[in-house]
N, C-alpha and C positions, 0 to 999 in steps of 0.2 A: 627720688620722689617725683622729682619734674615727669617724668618720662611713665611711670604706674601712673599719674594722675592723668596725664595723658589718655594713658589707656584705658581706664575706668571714664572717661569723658566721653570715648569715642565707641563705647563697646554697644553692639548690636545683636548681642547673645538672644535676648526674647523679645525680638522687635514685634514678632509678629501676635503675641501677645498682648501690647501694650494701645490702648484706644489710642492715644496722643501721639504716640511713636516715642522712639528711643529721645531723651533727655536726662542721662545721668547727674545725679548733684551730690556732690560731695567737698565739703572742702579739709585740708592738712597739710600739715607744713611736720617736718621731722624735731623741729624744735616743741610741739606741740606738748602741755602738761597734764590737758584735760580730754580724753575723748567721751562725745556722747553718741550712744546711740540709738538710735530710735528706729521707727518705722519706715517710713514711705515716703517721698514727698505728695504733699495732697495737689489739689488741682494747680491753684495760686500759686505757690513753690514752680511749679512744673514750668507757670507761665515765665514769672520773672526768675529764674533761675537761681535765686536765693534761699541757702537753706534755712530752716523754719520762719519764713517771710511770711506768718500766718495769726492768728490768733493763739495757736498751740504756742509758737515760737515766744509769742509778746507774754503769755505764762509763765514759758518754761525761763526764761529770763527776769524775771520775777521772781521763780522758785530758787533759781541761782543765786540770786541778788548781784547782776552783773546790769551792765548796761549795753546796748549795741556797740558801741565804743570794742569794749572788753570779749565776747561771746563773737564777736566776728573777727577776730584778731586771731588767723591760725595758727600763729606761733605759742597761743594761750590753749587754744581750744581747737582738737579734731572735730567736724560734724560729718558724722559717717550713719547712714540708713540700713537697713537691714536691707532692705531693697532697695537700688541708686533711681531707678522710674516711678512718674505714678503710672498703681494698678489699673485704675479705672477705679467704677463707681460698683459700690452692690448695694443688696436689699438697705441695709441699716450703715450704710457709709461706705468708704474707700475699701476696697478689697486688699487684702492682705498682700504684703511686700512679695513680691518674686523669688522664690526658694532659689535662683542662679544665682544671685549677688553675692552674699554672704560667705558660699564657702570657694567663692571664684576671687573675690578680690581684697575681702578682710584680714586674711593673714598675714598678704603680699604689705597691707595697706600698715598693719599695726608694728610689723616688723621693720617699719622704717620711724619709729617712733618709737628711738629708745629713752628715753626721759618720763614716757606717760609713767605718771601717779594713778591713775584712776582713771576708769572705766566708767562711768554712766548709763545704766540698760533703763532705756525707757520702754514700758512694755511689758507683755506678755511675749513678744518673738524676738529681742533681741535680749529675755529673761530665759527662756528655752534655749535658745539658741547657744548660749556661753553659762548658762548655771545647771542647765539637764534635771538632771534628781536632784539637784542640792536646793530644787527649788521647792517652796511647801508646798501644800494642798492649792491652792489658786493664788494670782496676784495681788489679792488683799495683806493676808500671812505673808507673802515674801516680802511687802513692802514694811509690815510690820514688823517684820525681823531683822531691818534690812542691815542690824548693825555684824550679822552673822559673815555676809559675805563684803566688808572692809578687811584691810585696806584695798584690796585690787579691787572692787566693784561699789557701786551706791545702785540701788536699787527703786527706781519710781515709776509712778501710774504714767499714764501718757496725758498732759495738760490738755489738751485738746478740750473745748468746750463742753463739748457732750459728755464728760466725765464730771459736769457739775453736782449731777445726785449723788456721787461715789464718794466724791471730797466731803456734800453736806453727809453723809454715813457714816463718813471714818475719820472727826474732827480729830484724833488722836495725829492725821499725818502733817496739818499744818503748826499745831502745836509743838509735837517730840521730831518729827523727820525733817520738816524745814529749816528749821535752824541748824541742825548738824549739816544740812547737806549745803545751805550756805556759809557754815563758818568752813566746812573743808575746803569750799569752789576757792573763797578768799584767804585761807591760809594757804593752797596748795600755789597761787599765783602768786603772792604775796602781796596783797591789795586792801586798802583799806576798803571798807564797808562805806557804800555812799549815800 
């Protein structure tokens, strides 16, 4: 695990792509129970090198019901990106994760983590990326289904701030999805609720 994480730390696959230049971030450990994955690191991420060290991040913890304590503990939790760089910026936010990442170093990355219970696709690309057609019509329906694809996956929107009018649209997901997807985080670690 030392030595892929290495590599994934060090890889220069689309540097020339990337505004900031290469800065992979990824953290795991082989004892790990939880992986989540998500998007991209956005700018912040990129600078302090911490994965989701952001507003996204202080949500998505939240929606976990864990604390920094527990969520940054790799032996609990994988935090693996669809993309390991940030894209840069586009029209209406951060551009989409980097199509090298994913099918370069996610296999290498999961197959050294035999213990994971669960999968966490934040997203619409790391929802493509590992559910294909088994996903519904849009990210709405799949989050709304999300009890379809348990126990290998939990299925959520991306926290990220700008998804405040999605959450007030779809009161249904803090209601019925948050609670399952935090009694699973703290059954699957075995932690009480703090």
């Amino acid at each position: 695990m030392k030595k892929l994480l290495s590599d994934i730390r060090n890889c220069t696959v689309c540097t020339e792509h990337l505004p900031l230049g290469p800065r992979p971030i990824v953290a795991a450990n082989s004892k790990a129970k939880i992986a989540i994955i998500g998007q991209a690191p956005g700018k912040k991420v990129h600078e302090t090198g911490i994965p989701w060290d952001d507003p996204s991040g202080r949500q998505l913890r939240k929606w976990l019901g864990v604390g920094d304590e527990v969520f940054y503990d790799d032996t609990k939790m994988a935090l693996i990106p669809m993309g390991f760089c940030y894209p840069g910026k586009g029209k209406s936010g951060d551009l989409p994760p980097r199509i090298e990442c994913a099918p370069l170093w996610h296999e290498p990355l999961l197959k050294k983590i035999p213990d994971l219970r669960v999968i966490i696709l934040i997203g619409q690309y790391a929802q493509n990326h590992y559910l294909g057609d088994k996903m519904e019509k849009n990210l709405t329906e799949t989050v709304r289904n999300f009890k379809d694809y348990l126990p290998e996956y939990f299925v959520l929107p991306h926290p990220s701030p700008r998804n405040r009018f999605w959450l007030s649209k779809n009161p249904w997901f803090e209601a019925e999805v948050l609670p399952e997807l935090t009694k699973l985080v703290l059954d699957t670690l075995n932690i009480s609720p703090k």
